[in-house]
Each structure stands twice: as structure tokens, then as C-alpha cells.
LOBA-791498 format. One record per residue (C-alpha): residue in three letters; x, y, z. Coordinates in pm, whole numbers, padded with zeros to 5 digits, always signed. Layout:
% LOBA-791498
ALAXYZ;...
***
This chain:
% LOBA-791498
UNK-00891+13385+09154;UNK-00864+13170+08871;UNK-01211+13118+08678;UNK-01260+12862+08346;UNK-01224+13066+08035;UNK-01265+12813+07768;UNK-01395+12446+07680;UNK-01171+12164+07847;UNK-01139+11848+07672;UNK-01210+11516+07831;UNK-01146+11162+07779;UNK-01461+10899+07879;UNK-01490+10567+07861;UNK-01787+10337+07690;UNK-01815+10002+07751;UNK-01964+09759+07468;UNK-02219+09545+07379;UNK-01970+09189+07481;UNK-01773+09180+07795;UNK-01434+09354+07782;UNK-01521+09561+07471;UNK-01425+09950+07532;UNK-01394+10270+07381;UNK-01263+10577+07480;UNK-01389+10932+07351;UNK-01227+11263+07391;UNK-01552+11488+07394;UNK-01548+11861+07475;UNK-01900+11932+07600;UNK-02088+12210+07414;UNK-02242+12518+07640;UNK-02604+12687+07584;UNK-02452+12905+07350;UNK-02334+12668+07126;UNK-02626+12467+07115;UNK-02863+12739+06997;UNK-02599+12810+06749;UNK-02611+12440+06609;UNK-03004+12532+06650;UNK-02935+12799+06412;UNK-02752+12645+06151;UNK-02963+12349+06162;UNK-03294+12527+06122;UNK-03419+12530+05763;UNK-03663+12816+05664;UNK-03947+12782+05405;UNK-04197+13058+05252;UNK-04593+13007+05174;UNK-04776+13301+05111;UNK-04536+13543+05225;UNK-04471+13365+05551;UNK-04187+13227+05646;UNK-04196+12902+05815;UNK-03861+12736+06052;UNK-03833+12381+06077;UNK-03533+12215+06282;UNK-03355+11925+06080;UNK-03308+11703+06371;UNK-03105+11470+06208;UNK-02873+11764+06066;UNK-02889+11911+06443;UNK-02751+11566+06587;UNK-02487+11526+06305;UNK-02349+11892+06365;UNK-02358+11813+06774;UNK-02159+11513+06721;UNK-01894+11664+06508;UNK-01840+11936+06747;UNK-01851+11726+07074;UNK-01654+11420+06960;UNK-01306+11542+06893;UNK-01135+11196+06889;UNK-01183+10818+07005;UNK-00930+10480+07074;UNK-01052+10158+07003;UNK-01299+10222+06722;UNK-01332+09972+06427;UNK-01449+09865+06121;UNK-01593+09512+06064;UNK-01303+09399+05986;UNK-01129+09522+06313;UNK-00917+09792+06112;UNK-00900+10094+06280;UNK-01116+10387+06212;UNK-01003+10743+06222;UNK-01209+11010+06360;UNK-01304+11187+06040;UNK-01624+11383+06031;UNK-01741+11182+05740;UNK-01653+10871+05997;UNK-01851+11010+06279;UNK-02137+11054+06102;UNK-02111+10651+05948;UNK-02097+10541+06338;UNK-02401+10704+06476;UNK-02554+10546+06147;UNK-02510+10221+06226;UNK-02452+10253+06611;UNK-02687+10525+06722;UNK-02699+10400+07076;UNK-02316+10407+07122;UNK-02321+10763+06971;UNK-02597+10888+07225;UNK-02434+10752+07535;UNK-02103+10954+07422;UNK-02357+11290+07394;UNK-02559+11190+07688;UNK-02232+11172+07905;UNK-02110+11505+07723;UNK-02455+11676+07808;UNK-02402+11564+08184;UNK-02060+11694+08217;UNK-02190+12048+08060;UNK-02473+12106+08264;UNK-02206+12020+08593;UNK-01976+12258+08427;UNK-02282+12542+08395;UNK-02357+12462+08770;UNK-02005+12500+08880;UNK-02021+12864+08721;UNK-02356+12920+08867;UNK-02229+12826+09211;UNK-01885+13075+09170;UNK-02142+13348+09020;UNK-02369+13304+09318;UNK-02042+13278+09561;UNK-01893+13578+09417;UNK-02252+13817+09421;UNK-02294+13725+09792;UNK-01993+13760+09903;
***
């Protein structure tokens, strides 16, 4: 039996604000795992009187998530309708100044994962009562 062994990569499509106006993302949706470890890294730790306090940088959580889930895009541009590449640095400039475009692409990545984590959950279940 063949079973998934690592991330697939998929292309979606996200319509615009004006009629016609698309773009397409190639996303590779993040699992459990590598959300706590974006968790991790985005966690900042503070001491007061010998204790040590964690506090999540959201905004440092959602930049991280994007940069892992968005691998590339067609039909992204710049004011002037020039072409932008999918840089990290470029990523992080779009969900700046088009924060709703940027969570549909992680809201449709989220829904693909958690399908993905059911499929396994269904094969797991499959497999133990069979």
C-alpha cells in the first residue's frame, strides 16, 4: 500500500477584488508539527524576578506561516502592473498591504491540511480495524 510520506504542493486559485482579476498560488499546507514549530520560533521569552514569561509575536507567527506555505504565485503585481517575484521580503510587502488576499491563500491552505490530517486519520483508523 502506498501511504503520503511528505508535503505535496498545490496550485489554488484567488479571485480579485474587480471581475476577471485572478491569482494563482502554489501553497504547500503546513501539518501540526510544523505549526507548533513556527509557535516556537515565534514565541519571545522575557524574565521579571526570576520568572520567565512567553509571549507569541503574532505578527512574526503569520509572517513565518506565510513564507513557509506560499512557495510561489502567477499573476501578482505591483502598482504599476510589473510583475512581482515571490521573494520572502515580497511576501511579507503583500500581506502588508493586502492582508485579506494573504488570509484567503492561508485559510484555503489550512482547509486542505486539516483534509489531508483526516485522510491519514481515516487510513490509521482503516488500517487498526482491519
Amino acid at each position: 500500500m502506498k501511504l503520503k510520506t511528505k508535503a505535496t504542493e498545490q496550485w489554488i486559485v484567488i479571485d480579485g477584488e474587480n471581475p476577471g482579476e485572478k491569482a494563482e498560488f502554489l501553497i504547500r499546507p503546513t501539518t501540526p508539527k510544523q505549526v507548533n514549530t513556527l509557535i516556537k520560533q515565534s514565541t519571545d521569552h522575557e524574565w521579571d524576578k526570576n520568572q520567565r514569561f512567553d509571549d507569541i509575536n503574532f505578527y512574526k507567527f503569520k509572517i513565518k506561516k506565510i513564507e513557509q506555505v506560499i512557495v510561489d504565485w502567477k499573476g501578482i503585481e505591483d502598482e504599476e502592473g510589473n510583475p512581482l517575484p515571490c521573494t520572502n521580503a515580497n511576501k511579507e510587502i503583500v500581506y502588508l498591504y493586502n492582508t485579506e488576499l494573504i488570509d484567503k491563500v492561508l485559510a484555503e491552505a489550512d482547509k486542505r491540511a486539516e483534509a489531508e490530517i483526516k485522510e491519514l486519520e481515516d487510513i490509521e483508523k482503516n488500517l487498526s480495524t482491519g
